[in-house]
DRENKE-67097 format. One record per residue: residue number from 1; x, y, z of N, C-alpha, C in turn. Coordinates in nm, 3 decimals. Each point is the difference from the previous one (the first is absolute). Layout:
! residues N
   pos      n_xx      n_yy      n_zz     ca_xx     ca_yy     ca_zz      c_xx      c_yy      c_zz
   NUM         X         Y         Z         X         Y         Z         X         Y         Z
...
This chain:
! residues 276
   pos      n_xx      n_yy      n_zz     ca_xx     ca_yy     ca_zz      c_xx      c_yy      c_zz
     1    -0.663    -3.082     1.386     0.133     0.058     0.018     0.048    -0.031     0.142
     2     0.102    -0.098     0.029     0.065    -0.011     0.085     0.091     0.088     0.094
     3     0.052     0.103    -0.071     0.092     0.078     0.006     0.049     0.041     0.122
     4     0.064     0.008     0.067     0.050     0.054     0.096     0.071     0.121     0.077
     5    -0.004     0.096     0.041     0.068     0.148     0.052     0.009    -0.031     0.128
     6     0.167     0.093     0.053     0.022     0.022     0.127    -0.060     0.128     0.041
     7    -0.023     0.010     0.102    -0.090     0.120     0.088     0.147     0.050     0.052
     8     0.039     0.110     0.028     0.133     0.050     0.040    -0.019     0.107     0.103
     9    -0.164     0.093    -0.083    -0.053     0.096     0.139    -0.132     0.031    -0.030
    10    -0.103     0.007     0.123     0.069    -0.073     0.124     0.025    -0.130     0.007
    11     0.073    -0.002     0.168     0.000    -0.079     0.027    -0.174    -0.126     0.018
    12    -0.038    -0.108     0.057     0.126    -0.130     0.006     0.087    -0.002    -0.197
    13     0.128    -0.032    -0.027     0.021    -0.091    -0.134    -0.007    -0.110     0.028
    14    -0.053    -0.028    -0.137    -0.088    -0.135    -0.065    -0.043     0.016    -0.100
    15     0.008    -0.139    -0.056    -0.066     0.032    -0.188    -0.109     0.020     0.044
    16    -0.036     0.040    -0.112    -0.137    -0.028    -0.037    -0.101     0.027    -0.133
    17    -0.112    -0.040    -0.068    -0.029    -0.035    -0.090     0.001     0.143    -0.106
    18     0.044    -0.036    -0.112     0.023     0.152    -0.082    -0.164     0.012    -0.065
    19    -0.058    -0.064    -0.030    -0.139    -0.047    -0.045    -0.081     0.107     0.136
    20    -0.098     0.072    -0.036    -0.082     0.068     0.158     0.029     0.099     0.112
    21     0.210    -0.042    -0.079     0.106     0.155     0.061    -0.118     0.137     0.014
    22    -0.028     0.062    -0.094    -0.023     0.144     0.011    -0.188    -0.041    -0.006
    23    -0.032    -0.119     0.005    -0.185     0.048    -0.004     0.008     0.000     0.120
    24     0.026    -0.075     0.074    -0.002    -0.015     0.211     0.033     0.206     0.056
    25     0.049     0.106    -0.136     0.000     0.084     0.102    -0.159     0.058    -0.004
    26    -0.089    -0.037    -0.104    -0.134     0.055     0.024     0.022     0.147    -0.034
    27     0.064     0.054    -0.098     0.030     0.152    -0.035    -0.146     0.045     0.017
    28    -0.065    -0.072    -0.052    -0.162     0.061    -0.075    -0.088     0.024     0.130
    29     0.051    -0.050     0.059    -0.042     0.092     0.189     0.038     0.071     0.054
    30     0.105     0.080    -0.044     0.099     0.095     0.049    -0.060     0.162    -0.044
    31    -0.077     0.044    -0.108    -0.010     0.079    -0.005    -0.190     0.038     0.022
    32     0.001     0.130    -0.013    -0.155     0.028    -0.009    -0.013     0.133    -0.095
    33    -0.110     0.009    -0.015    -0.030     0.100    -0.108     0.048     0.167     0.040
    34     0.000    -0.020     0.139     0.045     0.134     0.060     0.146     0.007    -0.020
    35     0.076    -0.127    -0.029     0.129    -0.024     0.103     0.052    -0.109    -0.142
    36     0.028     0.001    -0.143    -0.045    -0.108    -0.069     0.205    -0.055     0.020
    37     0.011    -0.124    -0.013     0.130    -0.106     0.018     0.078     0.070    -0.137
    38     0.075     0.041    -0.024     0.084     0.018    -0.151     0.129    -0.105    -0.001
    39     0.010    -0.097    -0.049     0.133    -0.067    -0.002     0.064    -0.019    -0.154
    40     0.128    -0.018    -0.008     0.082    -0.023    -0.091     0.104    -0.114     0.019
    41     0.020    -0.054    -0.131     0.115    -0.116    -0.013     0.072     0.031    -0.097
    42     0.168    -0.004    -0.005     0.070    -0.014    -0.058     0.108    -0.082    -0.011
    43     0.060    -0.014    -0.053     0.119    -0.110    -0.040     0.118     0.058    -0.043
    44     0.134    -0.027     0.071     0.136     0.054    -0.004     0.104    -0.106     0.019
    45     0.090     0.109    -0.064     0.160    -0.106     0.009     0.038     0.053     0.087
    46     0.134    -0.044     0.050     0.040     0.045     0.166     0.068     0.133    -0.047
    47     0.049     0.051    -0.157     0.024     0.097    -0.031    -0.112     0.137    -0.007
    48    -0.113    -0.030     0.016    -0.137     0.080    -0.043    -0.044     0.016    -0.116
    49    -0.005    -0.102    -0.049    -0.058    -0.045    -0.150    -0.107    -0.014    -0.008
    50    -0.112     0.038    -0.084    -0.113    -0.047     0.044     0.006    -0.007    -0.151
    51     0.004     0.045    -0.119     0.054     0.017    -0.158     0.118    -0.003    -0.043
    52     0.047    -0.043    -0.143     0.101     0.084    -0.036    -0.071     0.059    -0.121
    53     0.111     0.098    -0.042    -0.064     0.053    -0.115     0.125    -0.012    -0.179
    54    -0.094     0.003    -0.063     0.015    -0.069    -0.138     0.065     0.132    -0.050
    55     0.117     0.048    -0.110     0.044     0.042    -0.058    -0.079     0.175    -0.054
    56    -0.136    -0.085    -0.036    -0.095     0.147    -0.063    -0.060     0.032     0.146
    57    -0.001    -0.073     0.092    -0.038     0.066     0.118    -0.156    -0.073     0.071
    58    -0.039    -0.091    -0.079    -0.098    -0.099     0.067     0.057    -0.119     0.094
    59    -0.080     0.022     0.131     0.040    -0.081     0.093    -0.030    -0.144    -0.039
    60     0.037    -0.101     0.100    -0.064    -0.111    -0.022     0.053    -0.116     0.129
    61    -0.021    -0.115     0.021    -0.057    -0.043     0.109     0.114    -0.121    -0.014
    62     0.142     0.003     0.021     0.097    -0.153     0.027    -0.059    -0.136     0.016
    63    -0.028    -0.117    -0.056    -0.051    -0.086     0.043     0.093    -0.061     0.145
    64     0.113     0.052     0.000     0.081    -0.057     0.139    -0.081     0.074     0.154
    65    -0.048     0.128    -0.068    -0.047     0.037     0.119    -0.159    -0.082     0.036
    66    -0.090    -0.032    -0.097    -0.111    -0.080     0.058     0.011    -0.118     0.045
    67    -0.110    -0.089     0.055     0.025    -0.094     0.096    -0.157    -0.072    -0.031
    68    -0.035    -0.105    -0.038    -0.187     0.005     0.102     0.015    -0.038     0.121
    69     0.050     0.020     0.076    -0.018     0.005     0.172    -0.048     0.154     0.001
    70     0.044     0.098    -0.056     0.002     0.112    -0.005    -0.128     0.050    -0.037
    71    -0.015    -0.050    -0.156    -0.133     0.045    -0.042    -0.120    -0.051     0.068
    72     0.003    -0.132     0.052    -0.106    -0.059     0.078    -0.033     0.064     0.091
    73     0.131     0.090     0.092    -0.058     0.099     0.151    -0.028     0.125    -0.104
    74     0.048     0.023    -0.133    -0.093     0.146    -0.013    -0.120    -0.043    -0.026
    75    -0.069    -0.129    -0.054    -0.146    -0.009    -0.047    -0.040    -0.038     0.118
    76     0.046    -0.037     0.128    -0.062     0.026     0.105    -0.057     0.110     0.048
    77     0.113     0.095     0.013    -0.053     0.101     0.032    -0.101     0.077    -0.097
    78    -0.023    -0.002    -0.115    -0.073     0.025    -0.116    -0.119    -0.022     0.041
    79    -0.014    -0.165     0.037    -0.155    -0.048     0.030    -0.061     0.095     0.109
    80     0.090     0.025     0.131    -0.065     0.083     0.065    -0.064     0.158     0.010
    81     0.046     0.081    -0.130    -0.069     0.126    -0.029    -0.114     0.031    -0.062
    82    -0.080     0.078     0.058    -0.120     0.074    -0.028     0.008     0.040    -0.131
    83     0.148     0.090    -0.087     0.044    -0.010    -0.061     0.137     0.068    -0.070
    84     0.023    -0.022    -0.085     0.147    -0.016    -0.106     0.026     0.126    -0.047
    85     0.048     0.050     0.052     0.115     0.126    -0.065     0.091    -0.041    -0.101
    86    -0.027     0.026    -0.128     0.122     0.005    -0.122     0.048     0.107    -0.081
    87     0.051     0.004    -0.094     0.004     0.105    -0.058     0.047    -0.014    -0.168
    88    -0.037     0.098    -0.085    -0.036     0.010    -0.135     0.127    -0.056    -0.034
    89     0.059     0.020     0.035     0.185    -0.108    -0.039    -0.033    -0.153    -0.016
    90    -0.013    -0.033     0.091    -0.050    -0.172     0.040    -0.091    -0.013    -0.122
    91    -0.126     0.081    -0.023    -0.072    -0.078    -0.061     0.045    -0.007    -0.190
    92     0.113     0.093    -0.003     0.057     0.000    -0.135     0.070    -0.068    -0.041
    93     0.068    -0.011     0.105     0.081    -0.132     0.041    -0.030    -0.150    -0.048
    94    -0.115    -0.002     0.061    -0.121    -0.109    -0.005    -0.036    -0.021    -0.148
    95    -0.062     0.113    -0.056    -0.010    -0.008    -0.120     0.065    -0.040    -0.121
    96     0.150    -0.009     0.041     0.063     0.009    -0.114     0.095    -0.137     0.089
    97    -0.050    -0.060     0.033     0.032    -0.156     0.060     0.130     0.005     0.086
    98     0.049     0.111     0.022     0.120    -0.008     0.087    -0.012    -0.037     0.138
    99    -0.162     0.011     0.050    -0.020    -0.059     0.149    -0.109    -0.067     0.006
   100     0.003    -0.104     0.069    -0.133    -0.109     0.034    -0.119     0.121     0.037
   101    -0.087    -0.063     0.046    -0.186     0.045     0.057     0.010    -0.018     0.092
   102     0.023     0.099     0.125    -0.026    -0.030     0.141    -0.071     0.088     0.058
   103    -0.131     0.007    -0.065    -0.103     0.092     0.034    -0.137    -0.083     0.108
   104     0.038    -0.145    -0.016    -0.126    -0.095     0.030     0.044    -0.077     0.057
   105    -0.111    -0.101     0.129     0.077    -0.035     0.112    -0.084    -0.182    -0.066
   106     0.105    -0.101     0.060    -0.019    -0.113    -0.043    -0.035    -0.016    -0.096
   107     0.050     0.015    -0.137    -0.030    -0.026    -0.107     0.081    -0.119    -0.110
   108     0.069    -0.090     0.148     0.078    -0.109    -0.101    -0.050    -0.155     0.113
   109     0.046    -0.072    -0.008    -0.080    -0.133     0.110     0.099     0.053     0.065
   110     0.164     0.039     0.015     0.085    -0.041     0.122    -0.067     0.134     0.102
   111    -0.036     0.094    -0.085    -0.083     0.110     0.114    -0.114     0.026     0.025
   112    -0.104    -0.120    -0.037    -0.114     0.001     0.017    -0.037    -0.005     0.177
   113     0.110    -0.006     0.073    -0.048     0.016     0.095    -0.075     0.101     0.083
   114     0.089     0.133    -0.043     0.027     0.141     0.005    -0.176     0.060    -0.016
   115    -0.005    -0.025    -0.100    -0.160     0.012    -0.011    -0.086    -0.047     0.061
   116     0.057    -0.096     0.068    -0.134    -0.082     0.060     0.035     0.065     0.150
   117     0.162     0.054     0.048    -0.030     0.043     0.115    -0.055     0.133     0.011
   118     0.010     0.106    -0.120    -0.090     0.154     0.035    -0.140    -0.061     0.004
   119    -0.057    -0.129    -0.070    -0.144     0.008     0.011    -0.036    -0.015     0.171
   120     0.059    -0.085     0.010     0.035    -0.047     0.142    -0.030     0.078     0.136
   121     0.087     0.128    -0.078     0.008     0.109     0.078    -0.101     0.126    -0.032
   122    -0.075    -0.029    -0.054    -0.063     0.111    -0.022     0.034     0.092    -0.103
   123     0.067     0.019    -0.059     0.068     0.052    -0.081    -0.066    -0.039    -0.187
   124     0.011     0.160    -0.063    -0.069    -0.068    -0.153     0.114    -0.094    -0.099
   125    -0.106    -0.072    -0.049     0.156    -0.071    -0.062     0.105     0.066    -0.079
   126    -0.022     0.091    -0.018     0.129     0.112    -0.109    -0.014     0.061     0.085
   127     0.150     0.117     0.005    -0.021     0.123     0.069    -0.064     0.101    -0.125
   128     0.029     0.155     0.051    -0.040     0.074    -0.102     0.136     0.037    -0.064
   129    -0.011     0.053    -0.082     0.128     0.024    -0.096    -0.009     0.128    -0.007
   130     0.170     0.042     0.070    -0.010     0.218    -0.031     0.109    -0.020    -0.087
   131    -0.002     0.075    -0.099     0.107     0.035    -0.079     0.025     0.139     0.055
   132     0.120     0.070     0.015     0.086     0.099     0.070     0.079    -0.004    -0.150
   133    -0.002     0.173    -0.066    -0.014     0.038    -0.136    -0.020     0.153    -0.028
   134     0.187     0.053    -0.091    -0.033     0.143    -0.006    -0.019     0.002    -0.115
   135     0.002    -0.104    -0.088    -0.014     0.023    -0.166    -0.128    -0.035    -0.046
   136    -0.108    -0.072     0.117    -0.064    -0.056    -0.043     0.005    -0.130    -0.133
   137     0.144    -0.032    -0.093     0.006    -0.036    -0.084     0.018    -0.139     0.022
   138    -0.056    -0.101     0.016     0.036    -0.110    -0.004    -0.120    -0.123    -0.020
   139     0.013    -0.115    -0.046    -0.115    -0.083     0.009    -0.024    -0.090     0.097
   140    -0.148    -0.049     0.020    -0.064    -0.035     0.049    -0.008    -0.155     0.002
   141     0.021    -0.140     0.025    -0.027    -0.119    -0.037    -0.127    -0.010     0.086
   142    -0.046    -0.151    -0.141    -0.110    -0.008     0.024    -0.061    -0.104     0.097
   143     0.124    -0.060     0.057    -0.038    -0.076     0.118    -0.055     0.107     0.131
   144     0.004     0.117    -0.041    -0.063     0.088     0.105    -0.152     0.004    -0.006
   145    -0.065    -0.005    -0.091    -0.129     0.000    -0.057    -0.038    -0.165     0.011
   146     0.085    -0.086    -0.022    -0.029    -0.149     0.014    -0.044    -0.072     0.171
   147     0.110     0.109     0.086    -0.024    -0.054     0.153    -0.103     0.102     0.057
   148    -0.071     0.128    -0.070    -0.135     0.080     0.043     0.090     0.054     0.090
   149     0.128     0.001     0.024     0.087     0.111     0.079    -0.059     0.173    -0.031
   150    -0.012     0.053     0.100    -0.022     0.145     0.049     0.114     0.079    -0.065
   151     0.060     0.092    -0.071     0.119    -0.007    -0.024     0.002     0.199    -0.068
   152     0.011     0.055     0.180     0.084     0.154    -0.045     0.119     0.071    -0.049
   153    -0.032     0.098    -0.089     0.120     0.042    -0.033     0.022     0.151     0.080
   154     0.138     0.011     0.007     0.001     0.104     0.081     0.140     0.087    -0.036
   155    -0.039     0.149    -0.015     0.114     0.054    -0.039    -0.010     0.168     0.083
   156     0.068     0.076    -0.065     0.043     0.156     0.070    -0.104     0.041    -0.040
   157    -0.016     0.150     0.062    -0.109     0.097    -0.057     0.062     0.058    -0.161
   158     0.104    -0.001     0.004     0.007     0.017    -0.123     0.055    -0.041    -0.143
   159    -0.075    -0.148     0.045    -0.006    -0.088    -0.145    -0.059     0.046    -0.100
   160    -0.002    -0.024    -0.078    -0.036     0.011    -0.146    -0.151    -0.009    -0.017
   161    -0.081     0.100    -0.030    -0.132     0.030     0.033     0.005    -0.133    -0.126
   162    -0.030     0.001    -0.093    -0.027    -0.115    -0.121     0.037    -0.120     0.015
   163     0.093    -0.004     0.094     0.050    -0.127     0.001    -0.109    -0.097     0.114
   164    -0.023     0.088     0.135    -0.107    -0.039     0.084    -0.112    -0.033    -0.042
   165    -0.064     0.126    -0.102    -0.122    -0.047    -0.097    -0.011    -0.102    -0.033
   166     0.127    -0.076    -0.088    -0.010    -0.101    -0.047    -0.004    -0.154     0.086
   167     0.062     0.010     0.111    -0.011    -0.109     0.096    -0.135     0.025     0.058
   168    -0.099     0.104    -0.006    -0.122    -0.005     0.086    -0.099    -0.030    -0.150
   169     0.041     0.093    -0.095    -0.137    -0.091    -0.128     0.008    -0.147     0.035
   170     0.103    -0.104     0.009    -0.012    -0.088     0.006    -0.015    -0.112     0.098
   171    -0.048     0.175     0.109    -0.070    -0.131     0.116     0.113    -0.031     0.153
   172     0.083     0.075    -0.030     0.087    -0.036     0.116     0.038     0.160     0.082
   173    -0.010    -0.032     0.092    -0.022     0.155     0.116     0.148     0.034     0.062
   174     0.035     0.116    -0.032     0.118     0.080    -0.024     0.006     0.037     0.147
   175     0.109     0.003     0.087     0.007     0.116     0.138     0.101     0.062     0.020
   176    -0.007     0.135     0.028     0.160     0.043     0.038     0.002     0.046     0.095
   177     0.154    -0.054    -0.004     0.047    -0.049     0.136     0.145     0.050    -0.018
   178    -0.010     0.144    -0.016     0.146     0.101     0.014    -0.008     0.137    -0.087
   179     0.061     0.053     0.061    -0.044     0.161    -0.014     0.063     0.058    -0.154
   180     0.093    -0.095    -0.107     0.036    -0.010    -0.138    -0.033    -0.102    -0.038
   181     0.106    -0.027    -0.029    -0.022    -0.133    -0.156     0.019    -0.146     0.087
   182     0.124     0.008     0.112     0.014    -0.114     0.046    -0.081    -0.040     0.126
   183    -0.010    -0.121    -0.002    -0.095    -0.079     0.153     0.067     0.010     0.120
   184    -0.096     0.097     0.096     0.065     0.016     0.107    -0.042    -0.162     0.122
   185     0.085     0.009     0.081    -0.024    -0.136     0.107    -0.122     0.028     0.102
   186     0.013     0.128     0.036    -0.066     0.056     0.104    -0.178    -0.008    -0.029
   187    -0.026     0.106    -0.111    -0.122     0.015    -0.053    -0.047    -0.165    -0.054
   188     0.095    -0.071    -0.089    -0.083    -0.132    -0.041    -0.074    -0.048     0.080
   189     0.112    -0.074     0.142    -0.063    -0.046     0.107    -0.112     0.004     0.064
   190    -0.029     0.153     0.023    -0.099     0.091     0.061    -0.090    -0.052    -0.092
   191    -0.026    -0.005    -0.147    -0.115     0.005    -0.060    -0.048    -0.167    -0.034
   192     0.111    -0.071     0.044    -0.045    -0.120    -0.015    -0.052    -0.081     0.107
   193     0.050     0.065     0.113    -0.044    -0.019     0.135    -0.170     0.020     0.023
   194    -0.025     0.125    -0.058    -0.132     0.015    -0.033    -0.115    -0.079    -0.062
   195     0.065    -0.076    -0.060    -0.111    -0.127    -0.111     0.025    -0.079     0.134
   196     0.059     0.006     0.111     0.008    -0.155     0.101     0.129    -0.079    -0.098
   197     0.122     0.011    -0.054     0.054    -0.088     0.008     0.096     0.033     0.101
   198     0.039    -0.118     0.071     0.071    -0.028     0.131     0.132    -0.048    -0.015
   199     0.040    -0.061    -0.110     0.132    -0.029    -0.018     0.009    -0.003    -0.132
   200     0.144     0.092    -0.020     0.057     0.042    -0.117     0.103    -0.059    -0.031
   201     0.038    -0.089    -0.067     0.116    -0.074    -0.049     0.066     0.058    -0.129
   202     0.122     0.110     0.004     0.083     0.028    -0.071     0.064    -0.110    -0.110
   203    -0.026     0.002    -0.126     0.090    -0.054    -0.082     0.090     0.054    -0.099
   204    -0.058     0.146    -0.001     0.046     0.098    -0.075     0.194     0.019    -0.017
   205     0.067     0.086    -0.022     0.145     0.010     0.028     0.045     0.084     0.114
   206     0.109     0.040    -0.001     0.046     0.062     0.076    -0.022     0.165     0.046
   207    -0.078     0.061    -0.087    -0.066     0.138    -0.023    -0.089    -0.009     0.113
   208    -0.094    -0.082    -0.065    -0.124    -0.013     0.118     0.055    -0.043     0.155
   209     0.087    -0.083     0.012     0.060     0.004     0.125     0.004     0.108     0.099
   210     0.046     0.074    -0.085     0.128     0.132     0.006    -0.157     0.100     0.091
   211    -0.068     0.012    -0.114    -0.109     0.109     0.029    -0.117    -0.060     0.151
   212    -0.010    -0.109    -0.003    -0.052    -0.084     0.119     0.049     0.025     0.133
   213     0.139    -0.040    -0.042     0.077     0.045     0.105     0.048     0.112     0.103
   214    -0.008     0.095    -0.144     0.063     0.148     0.044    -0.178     0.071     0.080
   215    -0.056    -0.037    -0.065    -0.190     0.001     0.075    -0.039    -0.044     0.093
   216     0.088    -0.059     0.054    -0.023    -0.078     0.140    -0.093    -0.136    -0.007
   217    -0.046    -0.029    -0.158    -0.087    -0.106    -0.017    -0.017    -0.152     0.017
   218     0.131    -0.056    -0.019     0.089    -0.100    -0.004    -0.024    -0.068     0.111
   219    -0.059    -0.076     0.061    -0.003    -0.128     0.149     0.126    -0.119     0.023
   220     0.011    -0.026    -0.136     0.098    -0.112    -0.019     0.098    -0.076    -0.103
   221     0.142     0.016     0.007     0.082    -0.066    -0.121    -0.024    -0.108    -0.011
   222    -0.024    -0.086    -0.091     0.114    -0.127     0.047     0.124     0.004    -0.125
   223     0.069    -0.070     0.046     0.103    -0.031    -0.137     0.072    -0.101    -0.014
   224     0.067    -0.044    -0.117     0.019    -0.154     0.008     0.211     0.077    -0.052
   225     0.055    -0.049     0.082     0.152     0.049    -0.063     0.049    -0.153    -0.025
   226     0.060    -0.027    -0.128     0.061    -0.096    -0.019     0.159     0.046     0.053
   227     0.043    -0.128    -0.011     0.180    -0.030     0.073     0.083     0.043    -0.133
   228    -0.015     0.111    -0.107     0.071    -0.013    -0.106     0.018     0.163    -0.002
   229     0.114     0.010    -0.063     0.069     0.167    -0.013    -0.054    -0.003    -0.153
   230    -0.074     0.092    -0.044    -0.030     0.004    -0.147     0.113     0.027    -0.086
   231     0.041     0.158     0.046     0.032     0.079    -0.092    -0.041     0.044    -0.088
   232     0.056     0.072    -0.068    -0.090     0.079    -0.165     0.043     0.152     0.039
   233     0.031     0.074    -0.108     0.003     0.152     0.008    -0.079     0.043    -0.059
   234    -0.150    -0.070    -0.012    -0.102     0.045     0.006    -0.106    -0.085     0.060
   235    -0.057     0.072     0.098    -0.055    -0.106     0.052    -0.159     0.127     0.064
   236    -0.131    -0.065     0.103    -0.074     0.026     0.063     0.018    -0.004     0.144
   237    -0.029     0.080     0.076    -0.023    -0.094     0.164    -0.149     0.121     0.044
   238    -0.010    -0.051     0.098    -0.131     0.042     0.092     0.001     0.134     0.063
   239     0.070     0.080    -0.043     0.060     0.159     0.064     0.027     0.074    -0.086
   240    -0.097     0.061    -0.115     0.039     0.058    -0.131     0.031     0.143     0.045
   241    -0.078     0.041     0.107     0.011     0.167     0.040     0.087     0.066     0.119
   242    -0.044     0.094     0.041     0.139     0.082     0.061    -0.051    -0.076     0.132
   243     0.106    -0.008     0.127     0.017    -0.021     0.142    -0.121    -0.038     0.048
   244    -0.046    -0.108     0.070    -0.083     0.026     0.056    -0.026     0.004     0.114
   245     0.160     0.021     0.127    -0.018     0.000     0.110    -0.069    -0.099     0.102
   246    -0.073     0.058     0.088    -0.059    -0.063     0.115    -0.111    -0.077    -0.100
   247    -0.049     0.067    -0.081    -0.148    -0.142    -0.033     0.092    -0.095    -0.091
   248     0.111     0.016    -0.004     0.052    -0.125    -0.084     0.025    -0.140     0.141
   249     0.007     0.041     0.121     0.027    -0.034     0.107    -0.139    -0.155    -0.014
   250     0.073    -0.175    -0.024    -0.145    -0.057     0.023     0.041    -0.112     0.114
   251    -0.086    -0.025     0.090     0.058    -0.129     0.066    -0.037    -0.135    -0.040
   252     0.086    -0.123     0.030     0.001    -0.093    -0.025    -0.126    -0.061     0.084
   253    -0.042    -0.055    -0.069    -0.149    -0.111     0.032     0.040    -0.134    -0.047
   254     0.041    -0.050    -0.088     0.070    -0.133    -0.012     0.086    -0.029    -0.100
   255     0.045    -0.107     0.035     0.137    -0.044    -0.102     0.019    -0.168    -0.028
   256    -0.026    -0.009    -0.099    -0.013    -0.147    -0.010     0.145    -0.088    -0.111
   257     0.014    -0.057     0.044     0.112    -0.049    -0.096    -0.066    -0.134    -0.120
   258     0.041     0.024    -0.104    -0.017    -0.089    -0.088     0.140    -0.033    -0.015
   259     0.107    -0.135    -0.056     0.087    -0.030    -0.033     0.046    -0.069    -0.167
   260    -0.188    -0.023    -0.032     0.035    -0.059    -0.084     0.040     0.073    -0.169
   261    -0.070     0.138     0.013     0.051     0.032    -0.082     0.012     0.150    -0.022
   262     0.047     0.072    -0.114     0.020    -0.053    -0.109     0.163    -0.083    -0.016
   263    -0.026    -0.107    -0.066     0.133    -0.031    -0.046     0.054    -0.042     0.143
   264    -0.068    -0.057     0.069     0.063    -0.056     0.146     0.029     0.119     0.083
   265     0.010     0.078    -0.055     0.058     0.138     0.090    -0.059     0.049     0.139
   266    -0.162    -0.034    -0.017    -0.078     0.046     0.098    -0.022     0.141    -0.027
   267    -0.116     0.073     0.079    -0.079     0.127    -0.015    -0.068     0.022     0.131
   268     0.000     0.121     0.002    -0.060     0.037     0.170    -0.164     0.091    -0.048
   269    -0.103    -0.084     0.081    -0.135     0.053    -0.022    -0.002     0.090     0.125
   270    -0.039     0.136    -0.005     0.003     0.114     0.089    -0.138     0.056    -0.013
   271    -0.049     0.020     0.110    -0.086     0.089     0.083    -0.001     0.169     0.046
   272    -0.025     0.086    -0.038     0.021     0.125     0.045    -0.127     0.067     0.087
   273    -0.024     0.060     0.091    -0.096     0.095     0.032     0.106     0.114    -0.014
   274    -0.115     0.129    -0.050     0.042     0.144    -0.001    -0.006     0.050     0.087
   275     0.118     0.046     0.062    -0.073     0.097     0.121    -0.089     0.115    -0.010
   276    -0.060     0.037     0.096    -0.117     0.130    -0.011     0.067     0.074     0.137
């Protein structure tokens, strides 16, 4: 991949290669088990689109808004986590073919690199897989069992006693991580921090954001805003809950310009630290 991005901040500007963009920041050194890295990526229209939503009320994903310049810096950043925050949505999702498998790192030749740089680094070749889950209801693929991925599920204290049963008869270890039904940001962290993982890479939606955030958990955005006004009077964005004041407050760490797309339009790759 040739590709090219402008650097905009900081300073010096100058292209430079979109290929190695986000592995050169070394996330997977940033955190420690005391102290573990939590980051998130999302993707927006300059309106705050991150979805629109369908008539009966299922979201779904504009092909105008994706890019692979885009997806290539999220499986960057992917390669670098300890591991993968998702949630029982995604994997139903998954199931019922409405979304690709992006549970596993280099698993095609154009990203075979990816793999070869966590080995590189020390790093296991899969991360572990948390599912974040108040219904417990959703399935499992079996490329999880195929890559010997580690793979927790994690829900409230007060999930569904039978339903937990049933994910532990079969071998997979339940944690909760919130004081009801839904996954809190605060407690997950804490308990995953504990096994030693050091960097947490959010893929989950905007919920989990929300609760990360409002927990003080959160280290880092990034986000990719394309140059396009969506619209829709129904739509998603990244702010489902009430105000969030000063911790909504993030500063800029970088800004990179892409031009080429989508649709010639260009898209701005963004950097956030949270303040503390």
């Amino acid at each position: 991949m040739n590709q090219t991005v402008s650097r905009l901040y900081p300073p010096p500007h100058e292209p430079l290669p979109l290929h190695g963009l986000y592995l050169g920041l070394h996330l997977h050194e940033l955190g420690s088990p005391e102290h573990p890295f939590v980051y998130a990526n999302f993707l927006s229209s300059l309106d705050g689109r991150i979805a629109l939503e369908k008539l009966n009320g299922d979201s779904y994903l504009p092909k105008s808004l994706t890019t692979p310049a885009d997806f290539r810096l999220f499986l960057e950043l992917q390669a670098q986590a300890d591991c993968l925050i998702t949630h029982g949505g995604y994997l139903r999702s998954l199931s019922a073919g409405k979304l690709g498998n992006i549970l596993h790192i280099g698993q095609r030749e154009e990203t075979a690199d990816l793999l070869q740089w966590r080995v590189e680094h020390g790093l296991n070749p899969q991360p572990v897989i948390v599912v974040a889950s108040a219904s417990l209801d959703f399935p499992l693929p079996d490329s999880i069992h195929e890559h010997s991925q580690t793979c927790l599920i994690a829900t409230g204290e007060n999930a569904d006693p039978a339903k937990v049963g049933q994910w532990r008869d079969i071998g997979y270890e339940v944690i909760f991580a919130g004081k009801d039904r839904q996954v809190e940001g605060g407690p997950l962290v804490d308990i995953l921090a504990k096994r030693g993982l050091r960097s947490h890479y959010l893929i989950a939606g905007p919920d989990m954001l929300d609760t990360l955030l409002r927990d003080g958990k959160l280290s880092r955005l990034f986000q990719t805003i394309t140059h396009q006004l969506m619209g829709g009077q129904g739509f998603r964005t990244l702010s489902p809950g009430p105000e969030y004041g000063p911790l909504g407050h993030l500063k800029l760490r970088s800004l990179y310009y892409d031009p080429s797309s989508p649709y010639d339009t260009g898209q701005w790759f963004a950097q956030f630290d949270v303040n503390e």
